[in-house]
C-alpha positions as CSV (number, residue, x, y, z in Angstrom):
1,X,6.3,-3.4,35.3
2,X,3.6,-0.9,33.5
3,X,6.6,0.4,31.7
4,X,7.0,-3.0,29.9
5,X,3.1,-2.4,28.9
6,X,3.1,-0.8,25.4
7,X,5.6,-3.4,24.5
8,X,3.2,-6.3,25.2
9,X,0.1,-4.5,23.3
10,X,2.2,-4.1,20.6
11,X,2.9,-7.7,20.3
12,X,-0.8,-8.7,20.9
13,X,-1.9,-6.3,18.0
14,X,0.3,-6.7,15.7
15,X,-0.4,-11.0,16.0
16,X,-4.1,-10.3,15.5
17,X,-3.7,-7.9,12.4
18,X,-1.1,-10.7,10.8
19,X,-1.3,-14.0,11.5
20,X,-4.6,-15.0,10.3
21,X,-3.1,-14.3,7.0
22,X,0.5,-16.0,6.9
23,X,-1.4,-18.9,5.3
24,X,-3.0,-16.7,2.7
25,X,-1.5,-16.0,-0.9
26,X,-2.6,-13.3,-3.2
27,X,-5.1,-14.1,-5.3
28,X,-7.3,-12.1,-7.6
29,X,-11.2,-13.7,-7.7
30,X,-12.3,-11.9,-10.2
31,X,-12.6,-11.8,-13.8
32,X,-10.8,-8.1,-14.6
33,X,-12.0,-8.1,-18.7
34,X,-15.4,-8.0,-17.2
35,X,-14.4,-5.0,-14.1
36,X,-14.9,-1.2,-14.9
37,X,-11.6,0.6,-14.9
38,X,-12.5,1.6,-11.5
39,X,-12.9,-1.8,-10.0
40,X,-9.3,-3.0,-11.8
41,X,-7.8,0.3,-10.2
42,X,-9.3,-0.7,-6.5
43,X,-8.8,-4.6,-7.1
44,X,-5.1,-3.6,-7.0
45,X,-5.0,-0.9,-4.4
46,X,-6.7,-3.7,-2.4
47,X,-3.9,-6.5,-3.4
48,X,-1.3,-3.7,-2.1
49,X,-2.6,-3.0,0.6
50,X,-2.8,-6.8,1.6
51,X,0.6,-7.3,0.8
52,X,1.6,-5.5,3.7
53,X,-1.2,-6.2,6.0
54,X,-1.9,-8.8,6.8
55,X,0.5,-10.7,4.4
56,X,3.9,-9.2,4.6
57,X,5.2,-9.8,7.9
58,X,8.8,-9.3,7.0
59,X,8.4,-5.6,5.6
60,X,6.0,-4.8,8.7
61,X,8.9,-5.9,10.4
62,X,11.7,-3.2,8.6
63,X,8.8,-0.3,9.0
64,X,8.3,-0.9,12.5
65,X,12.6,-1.4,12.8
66,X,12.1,1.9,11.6
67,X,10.0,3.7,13.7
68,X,11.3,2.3,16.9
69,X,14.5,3.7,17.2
70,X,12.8,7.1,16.8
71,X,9.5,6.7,17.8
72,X,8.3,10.2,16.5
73,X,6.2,10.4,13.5
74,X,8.1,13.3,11.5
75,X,11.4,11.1,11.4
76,X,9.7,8.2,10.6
77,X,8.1,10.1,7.9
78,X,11.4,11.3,6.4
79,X,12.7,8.0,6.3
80,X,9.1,6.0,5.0
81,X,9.9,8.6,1.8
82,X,13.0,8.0,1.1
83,X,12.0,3.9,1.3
84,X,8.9,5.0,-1.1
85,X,10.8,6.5,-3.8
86,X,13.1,3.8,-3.7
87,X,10.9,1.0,-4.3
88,X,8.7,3.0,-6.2
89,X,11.8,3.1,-8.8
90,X,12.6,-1.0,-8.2
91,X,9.2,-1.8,-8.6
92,X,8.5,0.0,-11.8
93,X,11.6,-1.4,-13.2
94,X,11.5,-4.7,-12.4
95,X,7.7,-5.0,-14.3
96,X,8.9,-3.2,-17.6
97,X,11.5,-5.6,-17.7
98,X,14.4,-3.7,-16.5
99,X,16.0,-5.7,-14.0
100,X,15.0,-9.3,-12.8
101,X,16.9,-10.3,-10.3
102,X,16.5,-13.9,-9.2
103,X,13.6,-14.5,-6.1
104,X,16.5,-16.7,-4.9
105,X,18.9,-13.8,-4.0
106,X,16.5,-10.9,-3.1
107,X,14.4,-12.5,-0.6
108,X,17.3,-13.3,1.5
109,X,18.6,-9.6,1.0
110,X,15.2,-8.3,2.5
111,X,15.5,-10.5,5.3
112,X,19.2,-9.0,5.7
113,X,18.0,-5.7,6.0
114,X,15.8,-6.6,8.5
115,X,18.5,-7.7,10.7
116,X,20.4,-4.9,9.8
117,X,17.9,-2.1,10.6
118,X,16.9,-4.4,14.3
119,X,20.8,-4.3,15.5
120,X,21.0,-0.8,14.4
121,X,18.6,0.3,16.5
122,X,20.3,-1.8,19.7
123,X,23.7,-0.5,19.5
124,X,23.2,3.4,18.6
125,X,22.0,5.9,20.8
126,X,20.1,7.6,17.8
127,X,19.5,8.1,14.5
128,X,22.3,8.7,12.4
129,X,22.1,11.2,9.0
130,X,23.0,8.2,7.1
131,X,20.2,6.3,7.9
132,X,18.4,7.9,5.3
133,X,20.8,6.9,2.7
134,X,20.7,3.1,4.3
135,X,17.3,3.1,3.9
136,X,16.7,4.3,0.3
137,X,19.3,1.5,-0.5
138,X,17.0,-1.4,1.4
139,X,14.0,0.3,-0.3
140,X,15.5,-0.8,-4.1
141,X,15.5,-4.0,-2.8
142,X,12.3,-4.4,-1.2
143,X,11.0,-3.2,-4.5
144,X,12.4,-6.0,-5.9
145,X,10.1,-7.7,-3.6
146,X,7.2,-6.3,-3.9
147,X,7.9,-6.9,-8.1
148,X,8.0,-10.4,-7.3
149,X,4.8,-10.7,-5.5
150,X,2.7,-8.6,-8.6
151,X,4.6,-10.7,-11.3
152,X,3.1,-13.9,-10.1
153,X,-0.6,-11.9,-10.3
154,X,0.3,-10.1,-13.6
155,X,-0.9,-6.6,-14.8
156,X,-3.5,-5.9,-17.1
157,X,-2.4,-4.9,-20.4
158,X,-5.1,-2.3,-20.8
159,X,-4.6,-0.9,-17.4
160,X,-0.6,-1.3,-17.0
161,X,0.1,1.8,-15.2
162,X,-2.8,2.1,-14.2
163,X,-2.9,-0.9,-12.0
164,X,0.9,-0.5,-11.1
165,X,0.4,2.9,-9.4
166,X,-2.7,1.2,-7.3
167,X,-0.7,-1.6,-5.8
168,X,1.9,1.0,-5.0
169,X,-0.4,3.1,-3.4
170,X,-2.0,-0.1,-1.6
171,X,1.6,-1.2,-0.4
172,X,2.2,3.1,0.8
173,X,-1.4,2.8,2.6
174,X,-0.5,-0.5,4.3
175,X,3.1,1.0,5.5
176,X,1.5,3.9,6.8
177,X,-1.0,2.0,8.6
178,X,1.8,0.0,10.3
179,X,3.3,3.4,11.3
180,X,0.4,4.8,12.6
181,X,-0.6,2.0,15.0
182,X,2.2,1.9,16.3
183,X,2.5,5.3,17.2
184,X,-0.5,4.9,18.6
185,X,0.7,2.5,21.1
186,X,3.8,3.8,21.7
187,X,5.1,6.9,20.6
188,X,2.0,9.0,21.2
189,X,2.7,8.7,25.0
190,X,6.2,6.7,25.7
191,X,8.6,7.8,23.2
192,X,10.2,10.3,26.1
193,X,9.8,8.1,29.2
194,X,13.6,6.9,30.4
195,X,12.6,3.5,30.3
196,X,11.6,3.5,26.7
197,X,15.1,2.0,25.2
198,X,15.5,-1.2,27.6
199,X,12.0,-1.9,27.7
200,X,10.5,-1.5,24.3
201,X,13.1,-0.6,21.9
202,X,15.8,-3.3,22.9
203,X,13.5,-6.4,23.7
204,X,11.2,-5.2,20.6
205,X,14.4,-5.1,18.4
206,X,16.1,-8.8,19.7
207,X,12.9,-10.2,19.0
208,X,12.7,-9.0,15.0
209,X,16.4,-9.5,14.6
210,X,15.7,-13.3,15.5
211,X,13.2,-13.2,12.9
212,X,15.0,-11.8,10.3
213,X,17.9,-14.3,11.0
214,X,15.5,-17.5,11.0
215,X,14.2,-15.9,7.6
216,X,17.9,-15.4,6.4
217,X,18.7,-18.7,6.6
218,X,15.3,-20.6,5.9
219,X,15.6,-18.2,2.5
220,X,19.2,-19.3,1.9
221,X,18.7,-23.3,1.9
């Protein structure tokens, strides 16, 4: 049963890195007239990188959906750009005004996707071209997502852009992070063992798709 060992530590890290903050809301404690430029700039890095780590359990979820069917960094990488630009574009919009779509309707989208990406990676045998265009498409929506978390903190008018590119560079540092551990656990040395699919990769992938439909319908009542 040391096959089913990576699996387990994955689990175990991943509950210490983000359950002490499901409780936790993003919050700003500090005054930003009175912060240098500087400060502003790294007080929203900090807030976008939080919103991933520890506080956004449901797009830790897609990333690591992600990785696992593949669990390589260079395709991972391929498809973490394709989700950056995409919610890059969502996220920008959605704070100038653009589109506002209703909380209501996108949250349970992102949990959708979620599901999506987790039964995906059950029933194929690998990746498929399209997967790329699947998951620029989910990245436009968790845009919309991450929008709704910055609207309720609200921007700066001094430091607009400014402080919109550092909480999309947070939110790219915490994704990465995510992607890194868990190659670290398990595709540095069990992406090619035979075992790898039933062991980690199915098991790993019931468990977030069960997640993502609890979410699905807790979001829809």
């Amino acid at each position: 049963m040391r096959s089913a060992r990576p699996f387990r530590v994955l689990l175990a890290v991943a509950g210490l890195l983000l359950l002490p903050g499901l409780a936790a809301a993003h919050v700003i404690d500090a005054d930003l007239s009175k912060l240098s430029r500087t400060d502003v700039f790294f007080t929203y890095l900090k807030l976008g990188y939080t919103h991933i780590l520890p506080l956004g359990l449901d797009h830790v979820l897609f990333v690591l959906s992600l990785y696992l069917l593949e669990p390589r960094l260079k395709p991972v990488l391929w498809q973490a750009t394709a989700f950056t630009v995409a919610h890059s574009i969502t996220l920008g919009l959605a704070m100038y005004g653009v589109v506002s779509p209703p909380t209501s309707l996108v949250e349970p989208l992102i949990a959708l996707s979620i599901l999506f990406v987790a039964i995906e990676n059950i029933v194929v045998a690998k990746i498929n071209p399209w997967r790329i265009v699947v998951v620029f498409g989910f990245g436009l929506l968790h845009g919309l997502g991450f929008a709704g978390a910055l609207t309720s903190l609200g921007l700066p008018r001094n430091m607009f852009v400014e402080s919109l590119v550092a909480f999309n560079v947070g939110v790219e540092l915490g994704q990465i992070s995510v992607i890194l551990l868990a190659w670290l656990l398990i595709g540095r040395w069990a992406a090619d063992k035979p075992w790898y699919k039933r062991r980690v990769l199915v098991p790993a992938s019931v468990a977030i798709g069960l997640m993502a439909a609890y979410w699905t319908f807790e979001r829809l009542s």
